[in-house]
N, C-alpha and C positions, 0 to 999 in steps of 0.2 A: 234412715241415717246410717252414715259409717264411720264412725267413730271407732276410735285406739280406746284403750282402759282408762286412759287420764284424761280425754277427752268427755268421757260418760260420766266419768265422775265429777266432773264442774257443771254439767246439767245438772245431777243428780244432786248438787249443792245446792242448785239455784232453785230447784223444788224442795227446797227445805228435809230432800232422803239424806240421810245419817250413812255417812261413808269413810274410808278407814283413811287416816292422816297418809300423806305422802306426796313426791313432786315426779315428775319425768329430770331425769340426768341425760346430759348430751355424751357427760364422757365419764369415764373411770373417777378423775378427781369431784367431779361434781357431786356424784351418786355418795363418796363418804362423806362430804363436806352436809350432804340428806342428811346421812345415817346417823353422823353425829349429832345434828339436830333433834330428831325423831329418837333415839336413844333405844335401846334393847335390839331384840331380833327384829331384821325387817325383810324383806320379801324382796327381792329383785327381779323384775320382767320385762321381758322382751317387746316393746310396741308395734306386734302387730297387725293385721287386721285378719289373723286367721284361727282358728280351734285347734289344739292340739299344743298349745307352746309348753304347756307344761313336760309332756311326754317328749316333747323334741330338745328339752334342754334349755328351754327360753325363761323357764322360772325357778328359781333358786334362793334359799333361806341364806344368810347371812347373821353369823351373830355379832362381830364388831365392824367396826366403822374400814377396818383396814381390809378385811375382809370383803364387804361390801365394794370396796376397788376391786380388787381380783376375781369376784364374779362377775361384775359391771364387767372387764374387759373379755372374761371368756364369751358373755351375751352381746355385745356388742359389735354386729357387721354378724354372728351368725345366722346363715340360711336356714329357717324356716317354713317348710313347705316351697320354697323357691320363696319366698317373701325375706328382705333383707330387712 
């Protein structure tokens, strides 16, 4: 299989594995509109299918909702390992 992180994680639901709340955002406003849901710190990442996103900038803590926009758009369209 080649699955994204949000992709593994709705298997992993469907085998009754205990996985940490969250949705995939298309864009800036979707990803707060998450955050406010989900409430506290939450973790923004990059979907893509390669190792290393964290080190390349692809994943990023967020502690409010407004916040969570502004790193949504920094992660968003960047190049990781040449993967968009």
């Amino acid at each position: 299989m080649d699955l994204t992180e949000y992709q593994g994680k709705q298997v992993f639901r469907e085998f009754g594995i205990p996985v940490p709340d969250g949705k995939p955002a298309s864009g800036p406003a979707k990803a707060q509109q998450i955050a406010e849901k989900l409430g506290g710190t939450v973790v923004v990442k990059a979907q893509v299918k390669v190792g290393g996103r964290g080190k390349a900038g692809g994943v990023k803590l967020a502690q409010t909702p407004a916040e969570t926009a502004e790193v949504a758009k920094q992660i968003i369209g960047m190049d990781i390992k040449g993967r968009f």
